[in-house]
N, C-alpha and C positions, 0 to 999 in steps of 0.2 A: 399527476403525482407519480413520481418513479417509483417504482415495486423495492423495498429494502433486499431483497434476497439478490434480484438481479443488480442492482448497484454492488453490494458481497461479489457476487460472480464476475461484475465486472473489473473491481477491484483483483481478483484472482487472476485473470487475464494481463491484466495489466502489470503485474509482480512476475507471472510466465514470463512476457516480454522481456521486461526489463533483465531475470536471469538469462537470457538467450542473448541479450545486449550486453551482459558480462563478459559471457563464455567467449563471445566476438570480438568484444575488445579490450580485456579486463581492466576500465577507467575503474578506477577510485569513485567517482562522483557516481558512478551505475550503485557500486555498494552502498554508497550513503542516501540516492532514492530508494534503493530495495528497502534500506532500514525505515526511513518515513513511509514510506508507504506502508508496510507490515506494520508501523508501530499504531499508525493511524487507523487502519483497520480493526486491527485486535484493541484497541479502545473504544470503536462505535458497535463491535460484536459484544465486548464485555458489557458495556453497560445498556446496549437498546436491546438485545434479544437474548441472553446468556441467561440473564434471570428468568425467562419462561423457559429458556430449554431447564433449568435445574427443575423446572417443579413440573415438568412433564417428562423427563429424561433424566434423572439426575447419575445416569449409569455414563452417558453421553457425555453430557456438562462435567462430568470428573476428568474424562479422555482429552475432552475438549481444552479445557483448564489446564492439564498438565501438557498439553503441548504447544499452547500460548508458553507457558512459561517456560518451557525448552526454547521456543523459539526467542522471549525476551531474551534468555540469557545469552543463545547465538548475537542478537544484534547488539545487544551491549558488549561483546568481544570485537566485534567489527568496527562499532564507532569508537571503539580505544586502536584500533589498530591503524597503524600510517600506511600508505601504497604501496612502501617499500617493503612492506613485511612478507614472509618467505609464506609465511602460512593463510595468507589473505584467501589462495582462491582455494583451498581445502575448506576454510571456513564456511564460504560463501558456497561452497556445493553440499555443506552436511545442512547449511541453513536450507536448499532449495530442497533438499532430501525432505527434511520435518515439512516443509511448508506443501509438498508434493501430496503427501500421505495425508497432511490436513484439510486440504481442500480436498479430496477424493470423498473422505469421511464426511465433509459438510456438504458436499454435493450429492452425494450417492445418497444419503439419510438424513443428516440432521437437517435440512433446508425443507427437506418435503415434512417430517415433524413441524416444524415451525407453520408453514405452507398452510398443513390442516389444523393449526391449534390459532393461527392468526387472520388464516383467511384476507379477507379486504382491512383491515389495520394496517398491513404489511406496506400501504403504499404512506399511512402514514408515519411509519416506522421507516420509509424511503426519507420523507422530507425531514425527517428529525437526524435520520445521517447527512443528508447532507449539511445542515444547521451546524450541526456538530464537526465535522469538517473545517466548515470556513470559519466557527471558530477558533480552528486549531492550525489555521492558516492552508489550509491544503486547498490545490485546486480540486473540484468537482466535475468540471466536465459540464455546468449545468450554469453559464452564462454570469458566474462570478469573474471577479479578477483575477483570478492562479489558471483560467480558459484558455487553450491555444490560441482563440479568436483573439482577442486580447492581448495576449503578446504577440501575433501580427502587426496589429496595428502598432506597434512598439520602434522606436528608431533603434539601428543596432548600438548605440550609446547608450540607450534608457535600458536595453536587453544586457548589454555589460556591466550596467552599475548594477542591474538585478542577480547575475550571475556570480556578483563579485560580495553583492552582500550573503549569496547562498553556500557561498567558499567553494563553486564549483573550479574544478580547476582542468587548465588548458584554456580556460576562455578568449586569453587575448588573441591567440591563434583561429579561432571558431569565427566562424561566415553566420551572416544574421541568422541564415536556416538552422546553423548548430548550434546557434546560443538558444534557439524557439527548442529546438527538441528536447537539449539537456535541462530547458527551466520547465517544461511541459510535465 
């Protein structure tokens, strides 16, 4: 059973990258994983573990809360925003700002709270994120269909119609390798 905190952590890693893979090469298609992935997150935080931070921290869970919703409101300016817009990557660095500061505060404190008020729950609190995930269509990491493994195995046809229904774009230019990273 995965630990829910570390799935969280890994999840934060995983949104690090993907900023770093903006700044490198500022795709469009990097902003619109940044926004899935943070949306996806901030809805298995609100609803599997937010409600025990309120009733053991409720000073934390207010911090908390208002800077989810700073940050929905960044990713809803970005998924209205086209490639071509002048203010995309200011955007996209005041969102990595809020999302910097939040992960430091759930890692440095609220995680270890949690930690000692859930104890061994915390892996069942793992498998209920991920549940929640795949039903939200997101890959996991954790041998569902959205798994790198799995789109391996994928012809780069079957990787391009996948690409093409996620409106990544640049795809028809993209080598099997870049279609697996960009749908990863």
């Amino acid at each position: 059973m995965p630990n829910a905190l570390q799935l969280l952590k890994d999840d934060h890693r995983k949104v690090e990258q993907l900023f770093e893979e903006f700044e490198e090469s500022s795709e469009h298609s990097v902003v619109l994983q940044i926004c899935q992935e943070l949306t996806a997150h901030a809805i298995v935080e609100e609803e599997l573990l937010y409600p025990v931070l309120k009733r053991i921290d409720p000073e934390n869970y207010t911090d908390a809360e208002a800077e989810h919703s700073e940050a929905k409101q960044l990713i809803a300016r970005l998924e209205s925003m086209s490639p071509e817009d002048t203010h995309l990557e200011a955007v996209v660095m005041e969102l990595k700002g809020v999302i910097t500061h939040h992960v430091e505060e759930e890692e440095g404190e609220i995680f270890d709270e949690l930690q000692k008020e859930l104890g061994k729950e915390l892996d069942e609190v793992g498998d209920r994120i991920i549940e929640r995930k795949q039903a939200m269509g997101m890959p996991t990491d954790r041998g569902d269909s959205g798994a790198a493994g799995a789109l391996d195995d994928m012809t780069k046809e079957e990787l391009y119609e996948k690409a093409q229904a996620a409106g990544i774009e640049g795809r028809s230019s993209m080598s099997k390798e870049e279609l697996i990273k960009a749908l990863s």
